[in-house]
C-alpha positions in Angstrom: 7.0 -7.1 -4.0 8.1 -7.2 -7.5 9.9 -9.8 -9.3 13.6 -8.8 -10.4 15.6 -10.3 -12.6 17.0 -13.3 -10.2 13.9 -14.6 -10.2 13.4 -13.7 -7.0 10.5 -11.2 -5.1 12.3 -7.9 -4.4 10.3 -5.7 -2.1 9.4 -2.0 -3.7 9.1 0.8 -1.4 6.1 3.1 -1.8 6.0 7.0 -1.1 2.6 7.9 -1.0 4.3 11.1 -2.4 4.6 9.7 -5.4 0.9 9.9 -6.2 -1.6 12.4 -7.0 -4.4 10.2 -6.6 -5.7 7.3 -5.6 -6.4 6.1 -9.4 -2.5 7.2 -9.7 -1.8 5.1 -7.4 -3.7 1.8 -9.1 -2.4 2.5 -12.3 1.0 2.0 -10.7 0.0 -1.2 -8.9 -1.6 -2.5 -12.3 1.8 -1.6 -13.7 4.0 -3.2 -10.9 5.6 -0.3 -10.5 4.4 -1.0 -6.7 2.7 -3.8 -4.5 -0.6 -3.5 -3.6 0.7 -4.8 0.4 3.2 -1.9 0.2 0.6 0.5 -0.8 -1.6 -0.6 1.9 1.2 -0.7 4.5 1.9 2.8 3.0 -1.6 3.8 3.8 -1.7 2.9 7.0 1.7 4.2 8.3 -0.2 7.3 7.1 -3.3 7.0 9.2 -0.7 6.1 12.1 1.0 9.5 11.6 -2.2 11.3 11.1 -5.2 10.2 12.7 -4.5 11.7 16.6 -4.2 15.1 14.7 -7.3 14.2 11.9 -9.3 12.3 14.0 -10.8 10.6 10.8 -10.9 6.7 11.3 -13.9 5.3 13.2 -12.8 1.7 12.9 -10.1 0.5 11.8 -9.3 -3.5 10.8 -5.2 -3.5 9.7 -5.1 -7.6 10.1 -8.5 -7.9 7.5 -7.1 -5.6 5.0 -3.8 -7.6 5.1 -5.6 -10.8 4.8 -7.8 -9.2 1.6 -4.2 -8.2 -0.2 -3.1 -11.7 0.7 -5.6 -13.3 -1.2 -5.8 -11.0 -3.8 -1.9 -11.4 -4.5 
């Protein structure tokens, strides 16, 4: 979420496209270029997608991770 010029929380979309790397990516959430909760929901809309093909994710917490963001928001 970012907040425009109403005043009001807008929500950002974020193509994990748009980054190169990881530390891309903070830089852009340090920036508020994008939210760190559309990052993460960016990131795991990607594991969704992937991980039957990858088989990379042992465990996986979506809930905790949200919660984290929450707070850190």
């Amino acid at each position: 979420m970012r907040l425009g010029e109403s005043g009001q929380f807008e929500p950002i979309a974020c193509d994990l496209q748009d980054f190169d790397s990881v530390k891309e990516a903070a830089a852009a959430i340090r920036a508020g270029e994008v939210s760190s909760r559309d990052y993460l929901e960016a990131m795991l809309a990607r594991i969704d997608r992937l991980d039957d093909t990858l088989n990379l994710v042992v465990t996986r917490d979506d809930e905790a991770a949200r919660r984290v963001i929450a707070r850190l928001q």
